[in-house]
Steps between C-alpha positions, in 0.01 A plus 500: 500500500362123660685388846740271406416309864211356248708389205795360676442109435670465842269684707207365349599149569519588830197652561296173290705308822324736731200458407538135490615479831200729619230285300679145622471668887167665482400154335714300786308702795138428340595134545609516864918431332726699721768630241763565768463132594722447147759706641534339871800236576324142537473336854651209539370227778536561814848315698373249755544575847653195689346397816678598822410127627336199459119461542427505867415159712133572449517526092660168478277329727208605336638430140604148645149427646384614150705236264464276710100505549332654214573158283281340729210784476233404256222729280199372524204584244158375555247376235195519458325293170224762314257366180489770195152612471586489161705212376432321790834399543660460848786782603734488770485840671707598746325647831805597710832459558749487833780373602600160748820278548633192544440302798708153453669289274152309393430833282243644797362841429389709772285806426201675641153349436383826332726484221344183360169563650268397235765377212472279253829408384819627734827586302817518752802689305848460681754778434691329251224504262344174544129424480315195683110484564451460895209249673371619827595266760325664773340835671442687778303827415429607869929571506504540129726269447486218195768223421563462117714219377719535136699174353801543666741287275841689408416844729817540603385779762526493876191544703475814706639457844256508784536759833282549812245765558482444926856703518473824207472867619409816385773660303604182416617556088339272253504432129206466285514304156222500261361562165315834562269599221680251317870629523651132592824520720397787685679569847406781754603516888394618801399444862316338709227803602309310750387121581209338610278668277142344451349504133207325333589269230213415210288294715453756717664286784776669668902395474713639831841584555547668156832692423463846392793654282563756289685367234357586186204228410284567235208276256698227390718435788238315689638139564840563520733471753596796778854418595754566794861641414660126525199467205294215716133510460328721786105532331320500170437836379100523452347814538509898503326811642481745229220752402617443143618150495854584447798504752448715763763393779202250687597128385356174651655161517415153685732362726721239409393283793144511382602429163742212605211368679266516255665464156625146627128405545401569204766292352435214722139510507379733241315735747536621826275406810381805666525476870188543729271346792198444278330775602273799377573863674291750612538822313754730630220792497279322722784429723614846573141595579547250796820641548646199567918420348505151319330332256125345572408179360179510281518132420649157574532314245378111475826232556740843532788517739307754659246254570715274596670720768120583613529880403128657557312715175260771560139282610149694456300383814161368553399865652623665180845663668819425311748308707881636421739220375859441609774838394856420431712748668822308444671232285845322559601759757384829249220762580204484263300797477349460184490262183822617325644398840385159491563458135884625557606281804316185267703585197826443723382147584441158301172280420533275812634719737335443863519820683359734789283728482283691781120634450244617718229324548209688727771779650722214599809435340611105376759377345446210274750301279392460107660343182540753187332370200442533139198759421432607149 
């Protein structure tokens, strides 16, 4: 006599289901489908949790400083013009970009010199979207520093405001604005970590009294401005230390005083003067194997203010013997002890300048009046 278990039509509808729902899971696991995830109440969004405040004092400033400057804060991309080998057609192709901002209301650009180093064509892009090809008015590559100028008509922005650099201090906060690997718009903060630094800009000449921060500057925000919290202009963000090229909490920026200086040379004059005696040095090498503090003069040259003033170069004499020259051991009231002394107090002071200085001249120290001028 057959089970009836197997002819009721019931039960065997049931156990098709079964093996229906077995197959579908077995099926549902291969392809990674939890099957209990059918069977589990949906999640709705999270409520929002209301803030216990209002942003702190801080926050606002910061987002104030940030509407109110980054309009002004330009990206820059430099061009260089390339031939096909080809077609011989002529192709724009850009060699590097950075960032730079507004310096008046006569559409002034500042920037750093390496940014355009070598371009062709300069494109300035303001942050409203806004195109305009840039002529260089004027450089200074040994504070990499360059003056661009854009047609100005209908900008409708306000120039950065300027600060000082003679009164900042370390852990001073500042906020950075630049286009970092081309990310326009980009803020970061920080502090002041230390001032009077000393780095070498492309020429290989050296620029002084350099702020060190750590606010965040990476490729692409050379050129563009390093702010206080009232959002005034404190240095021009220009270099980094980094192993890999990439943040790494060691940022470099030139002083606003040195760029006030300088970028309103360049507009008035195209270039910048640099400051000197007319006068060669000896190398600093030879002068610590004398092991004497200052610099030496090597040579005096012809219808210099060093000449003028009657300062003495390093003679060869008729028995063969070198005769030592003059050594400056101190300018305007500052200690020299070697070149990038000299250089530093020089920087501070304008083509035309008359001031003191003392040397030695045969162990005996003088001190002899002398008129900056222009060297190249």
């Amino acid at each position: 006599m057959q089970n009836s278990s197997f002819t009721n039509p019931k039960m065997v509808k049931l156990a098709r289901v079964l093996i229906i729902i077995v197959i579908v899971w077995i099926v549902a696991d291969f392809f990674g489908i939890k099957p209990t995830s059918f069977f589990q109440p949906k999640v709705g969004m999270r409520p929002v949790t209301q803030p216990l405040g209002d942003l702190g004092a801080d926050e606002r400033a910061s987002i104030e400083v940030f509407k109110r400057i980054s309009p002004s804060v330009t990206y820059i991309t430099n061009k260089r013009f390339q031939r096909d080998y080809f077609s011989f057609n002529v192709m724009e192709i850009p060699q590097g970009t950075g960032s730079g901002f507004l310096w008046d209301n006569k559409g002034h650009i500042v920037t750093n010199f390496h940014v355009v180093y070598e371009a062709d064509e300069i494109e300035v892009r303001m942050r409203d979207g806004k195109s305009y090809d840039a002529d260089v008015v004027g450089a200074d590559p040994d504070h990499d520093l360059v003056v661009l100028q854009i047609n100005a008509t209908n900008l409708n922005i306000s120039p950065v405001m300027i600060g000082n650099s003679n009164d900042l201090q370390v852990g001073q906060k500042v906020l950075a604005i630049g286009n970092p690997f081309g990310l326009d718009s980009t803020l970061t903060t920080g502090v002041i970590s230390a001032l009077g630094r000393t780095i070498q800009s492309m020429t290989k000449r050296y620029i002084h009294d350099v702020i060190q921060t750590d606010a965040a500057i990476n490729p692409g925000n050379s050129g563009g401005p390093l702010l206080d919290s009232f959002g005034r202009l404190i240095g021009v963000n220009t270099a980094i230390i980094s192993p890999s090229g990439t943040y790494s909490g060691v940022g470099f920026a030139v002083p606003v005083d040195t760029v006030n200086r300088i970028v309103t040379k360049l507009i008035n004059h195209g270039k910048v003067g640099r400051p000197g005696f007319g006068i060669s040095l000896i190398p600093e090498h030879i002068m610590s194997r004398i092991g004497t503090e200052g610099v030496g003069i090597l040579e005096v040259f012809k219808g210099s203010s060093a000449e003028e003033a009657g300062l003495r170069e390093v003679k060869r004499l008729s028995n063969g013997r070198v005769q030592m020259g003059d050594i400056i051991i101190e300018v305007a009231g500052s200690k020299i002890r070697g070149s990038s002394d000299l250089v530093r107090i020089l920087d501070k002071h304008e083509v035309g300048d008359e001031v003191d200085i003392i040397i030695i001249r045969e162990n005996v120290k003088k001190s002899i009046q002398i008129v900056i001028q222009s060297v190249n």
